[in-house]
PAVEXKOL-749333 format. One line per 4 residues: number of its first residue (from 1); their letters; for each residue x, y, z of N, C-alpha, C. Coordinates in Angstrom, 2 decimals. Example, Ala and Ser with C-alpha at 12.3 -4.5 7.8 and 13.67 -1.06 7.14 Angstrom:
// residues 2
1) AS) 13.19/-5.69/7.80/12.30/-4.50/7.80/13.20/-3.30/7.80; 12.85/-2.25/7.08/13.67/-1.06/7.14/12.90/0.03/7.87
This chain:
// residues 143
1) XXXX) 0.85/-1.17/0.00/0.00/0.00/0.00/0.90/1.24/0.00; 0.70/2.22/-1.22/1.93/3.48/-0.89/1.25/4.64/0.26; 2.11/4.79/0.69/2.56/5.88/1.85/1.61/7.16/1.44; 0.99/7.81/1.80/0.67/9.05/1.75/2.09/10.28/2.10
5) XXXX) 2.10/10.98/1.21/2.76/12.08/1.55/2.86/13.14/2.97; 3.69/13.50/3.18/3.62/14.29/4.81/3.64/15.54/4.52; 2.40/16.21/4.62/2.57/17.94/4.15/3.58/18.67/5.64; 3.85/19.82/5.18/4.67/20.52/5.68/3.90/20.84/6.76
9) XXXX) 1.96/20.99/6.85/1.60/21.49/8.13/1.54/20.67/8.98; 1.70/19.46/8.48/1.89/18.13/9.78/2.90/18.21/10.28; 3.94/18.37/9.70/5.05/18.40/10.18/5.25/19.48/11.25; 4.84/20.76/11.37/4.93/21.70/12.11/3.93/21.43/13.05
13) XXXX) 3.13/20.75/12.64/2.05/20.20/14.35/3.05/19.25/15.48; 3.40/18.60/14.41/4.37/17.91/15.29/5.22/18.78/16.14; 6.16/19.41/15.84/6.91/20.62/16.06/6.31/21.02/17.56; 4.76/21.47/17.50/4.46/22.85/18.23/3.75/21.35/19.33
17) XXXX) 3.25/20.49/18.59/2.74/19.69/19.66/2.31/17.87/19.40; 3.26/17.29/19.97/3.46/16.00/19.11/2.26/15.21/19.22; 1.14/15.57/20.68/0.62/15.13/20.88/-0.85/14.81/20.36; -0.85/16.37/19.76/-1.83/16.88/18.83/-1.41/16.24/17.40
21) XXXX) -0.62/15.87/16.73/-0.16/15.09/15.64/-0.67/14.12/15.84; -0.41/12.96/16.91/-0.71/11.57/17.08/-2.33/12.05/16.92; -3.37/12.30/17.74/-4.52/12.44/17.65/-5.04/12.57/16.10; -4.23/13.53/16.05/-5.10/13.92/14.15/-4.91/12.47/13.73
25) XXXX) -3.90/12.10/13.78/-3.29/10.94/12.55/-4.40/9.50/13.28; -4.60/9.51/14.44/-5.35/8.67/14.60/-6.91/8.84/14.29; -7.35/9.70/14.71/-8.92/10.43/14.71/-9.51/11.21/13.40; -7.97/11.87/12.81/-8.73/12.43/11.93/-8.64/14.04/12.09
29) XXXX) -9.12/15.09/11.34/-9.36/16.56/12.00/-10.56/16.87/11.84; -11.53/16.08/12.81/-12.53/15.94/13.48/-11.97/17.24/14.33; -13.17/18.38/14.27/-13.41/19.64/15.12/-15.15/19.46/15.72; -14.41/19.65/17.19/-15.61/19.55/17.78/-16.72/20.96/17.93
33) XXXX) -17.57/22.03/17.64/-18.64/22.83/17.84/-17.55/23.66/19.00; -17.21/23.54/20.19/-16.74/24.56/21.14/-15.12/24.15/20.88; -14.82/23.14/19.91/-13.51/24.11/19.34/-13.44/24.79/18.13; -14.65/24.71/17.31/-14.64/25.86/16.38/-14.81/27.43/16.93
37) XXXX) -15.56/27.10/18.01/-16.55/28.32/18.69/-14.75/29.40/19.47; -14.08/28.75/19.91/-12.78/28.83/20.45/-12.06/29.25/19.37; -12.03/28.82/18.04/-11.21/29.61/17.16/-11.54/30.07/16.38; -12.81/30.39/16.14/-13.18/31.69/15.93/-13.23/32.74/17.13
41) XXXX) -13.19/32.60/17.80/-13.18/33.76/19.08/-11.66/33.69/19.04; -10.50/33.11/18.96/-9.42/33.53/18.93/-8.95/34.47/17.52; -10.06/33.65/16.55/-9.23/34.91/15.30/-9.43/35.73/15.46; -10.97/36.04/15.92/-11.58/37.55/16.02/-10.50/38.51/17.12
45) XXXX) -10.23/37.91/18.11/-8.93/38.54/19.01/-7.94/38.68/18.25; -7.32/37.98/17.27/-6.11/38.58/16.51/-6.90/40.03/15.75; -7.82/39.43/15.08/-8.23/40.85/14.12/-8.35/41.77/15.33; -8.87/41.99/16.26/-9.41/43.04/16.90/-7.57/43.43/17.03
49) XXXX) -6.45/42.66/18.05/-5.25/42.97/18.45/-4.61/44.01/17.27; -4.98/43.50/16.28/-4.39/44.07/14.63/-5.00/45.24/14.20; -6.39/45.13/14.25/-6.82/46.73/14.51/-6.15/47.74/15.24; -6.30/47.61/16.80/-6.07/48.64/17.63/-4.60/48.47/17.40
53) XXXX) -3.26/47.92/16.88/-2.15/48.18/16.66/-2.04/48.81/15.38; -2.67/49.01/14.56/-3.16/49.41/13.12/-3.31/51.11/13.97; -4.12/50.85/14.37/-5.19/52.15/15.09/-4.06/52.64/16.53; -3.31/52.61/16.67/-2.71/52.90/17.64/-2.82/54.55/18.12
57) XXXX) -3.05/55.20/18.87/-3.28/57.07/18.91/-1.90/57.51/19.61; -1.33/56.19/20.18/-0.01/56.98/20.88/0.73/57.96/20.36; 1.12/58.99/20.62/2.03/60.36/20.07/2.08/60.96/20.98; 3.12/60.63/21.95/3.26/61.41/23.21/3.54/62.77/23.11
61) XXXX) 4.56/63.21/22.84/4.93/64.41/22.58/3.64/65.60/21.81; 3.97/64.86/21.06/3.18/65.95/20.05/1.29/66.16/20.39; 1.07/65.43/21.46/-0.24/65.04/21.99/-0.15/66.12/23.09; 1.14/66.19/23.52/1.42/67.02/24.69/1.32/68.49/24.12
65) XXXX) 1.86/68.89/23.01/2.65/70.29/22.54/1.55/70.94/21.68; 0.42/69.67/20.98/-0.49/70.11/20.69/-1.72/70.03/20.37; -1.75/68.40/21.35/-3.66/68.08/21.37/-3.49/66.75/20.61; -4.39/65.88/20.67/-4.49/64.27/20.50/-5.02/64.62/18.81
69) XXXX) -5.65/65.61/18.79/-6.32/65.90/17.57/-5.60/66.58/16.60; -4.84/67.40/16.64/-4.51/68.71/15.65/-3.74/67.83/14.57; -3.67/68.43/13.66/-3.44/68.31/12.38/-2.11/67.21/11.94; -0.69/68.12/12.93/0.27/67.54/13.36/0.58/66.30/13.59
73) XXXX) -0.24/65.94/14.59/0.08/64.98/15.44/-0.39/63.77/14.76; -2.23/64.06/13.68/-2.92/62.77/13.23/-1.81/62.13/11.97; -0.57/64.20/11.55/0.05/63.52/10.26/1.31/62.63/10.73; 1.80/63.00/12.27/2.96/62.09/12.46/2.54/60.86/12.57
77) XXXX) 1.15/60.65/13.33/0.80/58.79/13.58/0.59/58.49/11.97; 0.30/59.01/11.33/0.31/57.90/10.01/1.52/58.04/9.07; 2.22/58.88/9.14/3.79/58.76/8.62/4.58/57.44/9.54; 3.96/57.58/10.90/4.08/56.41/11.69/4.10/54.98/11.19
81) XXXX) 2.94/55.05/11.20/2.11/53.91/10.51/2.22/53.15/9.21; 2.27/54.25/8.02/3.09/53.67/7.00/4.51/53.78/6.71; 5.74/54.15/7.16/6.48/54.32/6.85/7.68/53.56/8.22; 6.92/53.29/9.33/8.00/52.94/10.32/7.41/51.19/10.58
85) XXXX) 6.13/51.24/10.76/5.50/49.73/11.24/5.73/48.94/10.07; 6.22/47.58/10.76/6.49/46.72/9.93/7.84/46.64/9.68; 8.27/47.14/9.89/9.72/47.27/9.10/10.56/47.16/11.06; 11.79/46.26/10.80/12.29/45.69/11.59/13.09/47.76/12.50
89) XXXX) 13.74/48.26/11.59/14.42/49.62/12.50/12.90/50.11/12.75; 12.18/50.46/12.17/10.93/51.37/12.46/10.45/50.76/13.15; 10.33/49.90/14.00/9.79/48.71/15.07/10.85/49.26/16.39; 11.51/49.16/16.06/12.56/49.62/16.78/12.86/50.88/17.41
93) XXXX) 12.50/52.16/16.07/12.85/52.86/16.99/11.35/53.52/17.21; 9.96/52.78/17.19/8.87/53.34/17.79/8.73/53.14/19.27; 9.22/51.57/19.79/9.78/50.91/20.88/10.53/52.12/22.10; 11.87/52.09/21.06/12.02/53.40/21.81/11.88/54.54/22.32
97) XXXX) 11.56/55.23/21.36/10.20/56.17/21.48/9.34/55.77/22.61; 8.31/55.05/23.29/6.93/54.93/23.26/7.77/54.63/25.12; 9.06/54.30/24.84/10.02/54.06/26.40/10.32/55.52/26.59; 11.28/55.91/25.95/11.47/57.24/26.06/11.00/58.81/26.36
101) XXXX) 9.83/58.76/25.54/8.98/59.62/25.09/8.06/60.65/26.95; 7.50/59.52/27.56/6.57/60.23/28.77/7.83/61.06/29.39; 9.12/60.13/29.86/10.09/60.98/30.46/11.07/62.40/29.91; 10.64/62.23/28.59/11.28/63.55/27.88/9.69/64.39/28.31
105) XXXX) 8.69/64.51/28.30/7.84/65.35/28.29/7.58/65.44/30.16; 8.01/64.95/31.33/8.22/65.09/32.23/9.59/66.30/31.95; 10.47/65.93/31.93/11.34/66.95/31.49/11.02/68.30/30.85; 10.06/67.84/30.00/10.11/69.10/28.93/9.39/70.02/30.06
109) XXXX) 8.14/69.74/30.62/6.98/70.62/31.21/7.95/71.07/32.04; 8.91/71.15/32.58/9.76/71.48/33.78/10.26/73.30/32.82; 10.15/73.08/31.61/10.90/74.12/31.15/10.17/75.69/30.20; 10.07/76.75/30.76/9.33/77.41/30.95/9.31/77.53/28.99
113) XXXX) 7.77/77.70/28.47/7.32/77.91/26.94/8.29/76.60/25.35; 8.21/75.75/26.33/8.92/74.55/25.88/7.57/73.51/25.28; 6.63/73.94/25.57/5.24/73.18/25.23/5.15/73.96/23.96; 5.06/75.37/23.94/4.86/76.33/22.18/5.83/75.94/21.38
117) XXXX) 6.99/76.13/21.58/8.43/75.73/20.83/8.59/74.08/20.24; 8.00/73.34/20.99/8.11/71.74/20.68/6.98/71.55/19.60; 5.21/72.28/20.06/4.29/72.61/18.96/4.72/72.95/17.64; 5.71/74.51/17.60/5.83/74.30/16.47/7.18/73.44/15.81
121) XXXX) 7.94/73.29/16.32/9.08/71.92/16.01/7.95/71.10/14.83; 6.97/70.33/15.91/5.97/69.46/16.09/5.40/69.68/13.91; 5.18/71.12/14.58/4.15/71.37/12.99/5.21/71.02/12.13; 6.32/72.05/11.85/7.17/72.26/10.51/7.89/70.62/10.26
125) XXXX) 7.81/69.96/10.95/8.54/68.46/11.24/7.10/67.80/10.14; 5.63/67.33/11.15/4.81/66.92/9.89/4.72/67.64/8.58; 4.71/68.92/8.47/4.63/69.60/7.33/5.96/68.46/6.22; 6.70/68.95/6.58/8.43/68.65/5.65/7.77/66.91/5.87
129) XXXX) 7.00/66.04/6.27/6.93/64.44/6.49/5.71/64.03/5.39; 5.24/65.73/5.18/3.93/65.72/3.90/2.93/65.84/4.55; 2.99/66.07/5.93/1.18/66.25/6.56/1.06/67.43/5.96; -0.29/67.25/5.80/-1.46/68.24/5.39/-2.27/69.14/6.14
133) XXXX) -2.17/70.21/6.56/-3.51/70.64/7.75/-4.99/70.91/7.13; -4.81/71.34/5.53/-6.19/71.48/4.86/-6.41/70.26/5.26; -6.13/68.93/5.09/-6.79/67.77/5.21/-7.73/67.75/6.50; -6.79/68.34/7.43/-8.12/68.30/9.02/-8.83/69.34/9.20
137) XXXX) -8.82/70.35/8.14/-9.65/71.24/8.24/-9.02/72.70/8.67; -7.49/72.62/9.04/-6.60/73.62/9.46/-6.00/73.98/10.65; -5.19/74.88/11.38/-4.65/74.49/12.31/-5.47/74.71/13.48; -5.24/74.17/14.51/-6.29/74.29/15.99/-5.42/74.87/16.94
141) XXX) -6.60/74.93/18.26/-5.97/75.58/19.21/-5.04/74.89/19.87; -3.90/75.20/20.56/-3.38/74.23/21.16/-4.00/74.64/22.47; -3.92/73.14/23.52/-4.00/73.05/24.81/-3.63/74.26/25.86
Protein backbone atom coordinates (compact mmCIF):
# COMPACT_ATOMS: atom_id res chain seq x y z
CA UNK A 1 0.00 0.00 0.00
CA UNK A 2 1.93 3.48 -0.89
CA UNK A 3 2.56 5.88 1.85
CA UNK A 4 0.67 9.05 1.75
CA UNK A 5 2.76 12.08 1.55
CA UNK A 6 3.62 14.29 4.81
CA UNK A 7 2.57 17.94 4.15
CA UNK A 8 4.67 20.52 5.68
CA UNK A 9 1.60 21.49 8.13
CA UNK A 10 1.89 18.13 9.78
CA UNK A 11 5.05 18.40 10.18
CA UNK A 12 4.93 21.70 12.11
CA UNK A 13 2.05 20.20 14.35
CA UNK A 14 4.37 17.91 15.29
CA UNK A 15 6.91 20.62 16.06
CA UNK A 16 4.46 22.85 18.23
CA UNK A 17 2.74 19.69 19.66
CA UNK A 18 3.46 16.00 19.11
CA UNK A 19 0.62 15.13 20.88
CA UNK A 20 -1.83 16.88 18.83
CA UNK A 21 -0.16 15.09 15.64
CA UNK A 22 -0.71 11.57 17.08
CA UNK A 23 -4.52 12.44 17.65
CA UNK A 24 -5.10 13.92 14.15
CA UNK A 25 -3.29 10.94 12.55
CA UNK A 26 -5.35 8.67 14.60
CA UNK A 27 -8.92 10.43 14.71
CA UNK A 28 -8.73 12.43 11.93
CA UNK A 29 -9.36 16.56 12.00
CA UNK A 30 -12.53 15.94 13.48
CA UNK A 31 -13.41 19.64 15.12
CA UNK A 32 -15.61 19.55 17.78
CA UNK A 33 -18.64 22.83 17.84
CA UNK A 34 -16.74 24.56 21.14
CA UNK A 35 -13.51 24.11 19.34
CA UNK A 36 -14.64 25.86 16.38
CA UNK A 37 -16.55 28.32 18.69
CA UNK A 38 -12.78 28.83 20.45
CA UNK A 39 -11.21 29.61 17.16
CA UNK A 40 -13.18 31.69 15.93
CA UNK A 41 -13.18 33.76 19.08
CA UNK A 42 -9.42 33.53 18.93
CA UNK A 43 -9.23 34.91 15.30
CA UNK A 44 -11.58 37.55 16.02
CA UNK A 45 -8.93 38.54 19.01
CA UNK A 46 -6.11 38.58 16.51
CA UNK A 47 -8.23 40.85 14.12
CA UNK A 48 -9.41 43.04 16.90
CA UNK A 49 -5.25 42.97 18.45
CA UNK A 50 -4.39 44.07 14.63
CA UNK A 51 -6.82 46.73 14.51
CA UNK A 52 -6.07 48.64 17.63
CA UNK A 53 -2.15 48.18 16.66
CA UNK A 54 -3.16 49.41 13.12
CA UNK A 55 -5.19 52.15 15.09
CA UNK A 56 -2.71 52.90 17.64
CA UNK A 57 -3.28 57.07 18.91
CA UNK A 58 -0.01 56.98 20.88
CA UNK A 59 2.03 60.36 20.07
CA UNK A 60 3.26 61.41 23.21
CA UNK A 61 4.93 64.41 22.58
CA UNK A 62 3.18 65.95 20.05
CA UNK A 63 -0.24 65.04 21.99
CA UNK A 64 1.42 67.02 24.69
CA UNK A 65 2.65 70.29 22.54
CA UNK A 66 -0.49 70.11 20.69
CA UNK A 67 -3.66 68.08 21.37
CA UNK A 68 -4.49 64.27 20.50
CA UNK A 69 -6.32 65.90 17.57
CA UNK A 70 -4.51 68.71 15.65
CA UNK A 71 -3.44 68.31 12.38
CA UNK A 72 0.27 67.54 13.36
CA UNK A 73 0.08 64.98 15.44
CA UNK A 74 -2.92 62.77 13.23
CA UNK A 75 0.05 63.52 10.26
CA UNK A 76 2.96 62.09 12.46
CA UNK A 77 0.80 58.79 13.58
CA UNK A 78 0.31 57.90 10.01
CA UNK A 79 3.79 58.76 8.62
CA UNK A 80 4.08 56.41 11.69
CA UNK A 81 2.11 53.91 10.51
CA UNK A 82 3.09 53.67 7.00
CA UNK A 83 6.48 54.32 6.85
CA UNK A 84 8.00 52.94 10.32
CA UNK A 85 5.50 49.73 11.24
CA UNK A 86 6.49 46.72 9.93
CA UNK A 87 9.72 47.27 9.10
CA UNK A 88 12.29 45.69 11.59
CA UNK A 89 14.42 49.62 12.50
CA UNK A 90 10.93 51.37 12.46
CA UNK A 91 9.79 48.71 15.07
CA UNK A 92 12.56 49.62 16.78
CA UNK A 93 12.85 52.86 16.99
CA UNK A 94 8.87 53.34 17.79
CA UNK A 95 9.78 50.91 20.88
CA UNK A 96 12.02 53.40 21.81
CA UNK A 97 10.20 56.17 21.48
CA UNK A 98 6.93 54.93 23.26
CA UNK A 99 10.02 54.06 26.40
CA UNK A 100 11.47 57.24 26.06
CA UNK A 101 8.98 59.62 25.09
CA UNK A 102 6.57 60.23 28.77
CA UNK A 103 10.09 60.98 30.46
CA UNK A 104 11.28 63.55 27.88
CA UNK A 105 7.84 65.35 28.29
CA UNK A 106 8.22 65.09 32.23
CA UNK A 107 11.34 66.95 31.49
CA UNK A 108 10.11 69.10 28.93
CA UNK A 109 6.98 70.62 31.21
CA UNK A 110 9.76 71.48 33.78
CA UNK A 111 10.90 74.12 31.15
CA UNK A 112 9.33 77.41 30.95
CA UNK A 113 7.32 77.91 26.94
CA UNK A 114 8.92 74.55 25.88
CA UNK A 115 5.24 73.18 25.23
CA UNK A 116 4.86 76.33 22.18
CA UNK A 117 8.43 75.73 20.83
CA UNK A 118 8.11 71.74 20.68
CA UNK A 119 4.29 72.61 18.96
CA UNK A 120 5.83 74.30 16.47
CA UNK A 121 9.08 71.92 16.01
CA UNK A 122 5.97 69.46 16.09
CA UNK A 123 4.15 71.37 12.99
CA UNK A 124 7.17 72.26 10.51
CA UNK A 125 8.54 68.46 11.24
CA UNK A 126 4.81 66.92 9.89
CA UNK A 127 4.63 69.60 7.33
CA UNK A 128 8.43 68.65 5.65
CA UNK A 129 6.93 64.44 6.49
CA UNK A 130 3.93 65.72 3.90
CA UNK A 131 1.18 66.25 6.56
CA UNK A 132 -1.46 68.24 5.39
CA UNK A 133 -3.51 70.64 7.75
CA UNK A 134 -6.19 71.48 4.86
CA UNK A 135 -6.79 67.77 5.21
CA UNK A 136 -8.12 68.30 9.02
CA UNK A 137 -9.65 71.24 8.24
CA UNK A 138 -6.60 73.62 9.46
CA UNK A 139 -4.65 74.49 12.31
CA UNK A 140 -6.29 74.29 15.99
CA UNK A 141 -5.97 75.58 19.21
CA UNK A 142 -3.38 74.23 21.16
CA UNK A 143 -4.00 73.05 24.81
Amino acid sequence: MPRKPVRVTDLATMGKCENLARLKAKYGDRVTAEVARAARRGTEEHRRFERERVSDSRCFVASWALGGDHWATEALRSWRDEHLRGRWAGERFIAAYYALSPWAIIVLKRVPGMRGLCGRAIEQLAASLGGNKAKSGGEEERP
